[in-house]
N, C-alpha and C positions, 0 to 999 in steps of 0.2 A: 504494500500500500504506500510506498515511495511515494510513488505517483503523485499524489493527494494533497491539496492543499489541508491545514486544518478545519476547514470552513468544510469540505470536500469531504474528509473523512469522519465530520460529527454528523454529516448529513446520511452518508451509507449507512454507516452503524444505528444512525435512528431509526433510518427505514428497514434494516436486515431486524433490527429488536422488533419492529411494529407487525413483521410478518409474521416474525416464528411466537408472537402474543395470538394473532389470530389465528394461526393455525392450532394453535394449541386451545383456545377456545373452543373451534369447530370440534378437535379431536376428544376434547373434554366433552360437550355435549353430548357427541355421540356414543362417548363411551358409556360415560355415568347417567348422561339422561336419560339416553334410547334405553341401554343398558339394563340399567336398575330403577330410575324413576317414573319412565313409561311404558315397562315393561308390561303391566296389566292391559293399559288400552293398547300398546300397541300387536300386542298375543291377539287379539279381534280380527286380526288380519293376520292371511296364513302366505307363504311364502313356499314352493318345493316342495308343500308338503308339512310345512315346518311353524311352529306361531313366530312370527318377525322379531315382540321381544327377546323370542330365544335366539334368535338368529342374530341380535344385533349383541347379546350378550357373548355367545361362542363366537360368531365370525366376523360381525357387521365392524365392530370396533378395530379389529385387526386389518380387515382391508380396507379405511379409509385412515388408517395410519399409514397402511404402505403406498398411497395413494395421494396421501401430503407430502411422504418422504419426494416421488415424484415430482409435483407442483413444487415444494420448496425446491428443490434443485433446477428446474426448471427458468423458476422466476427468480431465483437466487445470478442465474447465466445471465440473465437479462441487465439484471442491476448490476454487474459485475462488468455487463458491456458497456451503458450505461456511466458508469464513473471508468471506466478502462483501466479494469484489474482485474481481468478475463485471462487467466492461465493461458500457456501459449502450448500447442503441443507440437 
């Protein structure tokens, strides 16, 4: 992060902090709300075969962890293009 003026690199880090708050947000809902908080209404609705609460509680939480991992990396490239501290390969 040479590159950076200091003005430059309070502004990335705000923004990289401001992403992985929301993602962590989304990931928090869906774990603990879908999860364990709406698990009753959301078991009303079946899935596979399967009630949804169950499904967000076993699987639903695990694939849209791995599914941020993505987006964060993804959008993490952009802001890295962005302020130009894009890895060179």
């Amino acid at each position: 992060m040479s590159n950076l003026s200091e003005k430059n690199a309070e502004e990335y880090w705000r923004r990289n902090k401001s992403l992985m708050v929301k993602l962590g947000v989304i990931w928090f809902a869906v774990s603990y709300g879908f999860g364990i908080l709406l698990v009753d209404q959301l078991n009303a609705i079946h899935l596979g075969g399967y009630k949804l609460g169950f499904w967000f509680a076993q699987q639903g939480s695990i694939y849209t962890f791995i599914l941020l991992v993505f987006y964060y990396t993804w959008a993490m490239g952009r802001l890295d293009k962005e302020f130009d501290v894009e890895e060179e390969e």
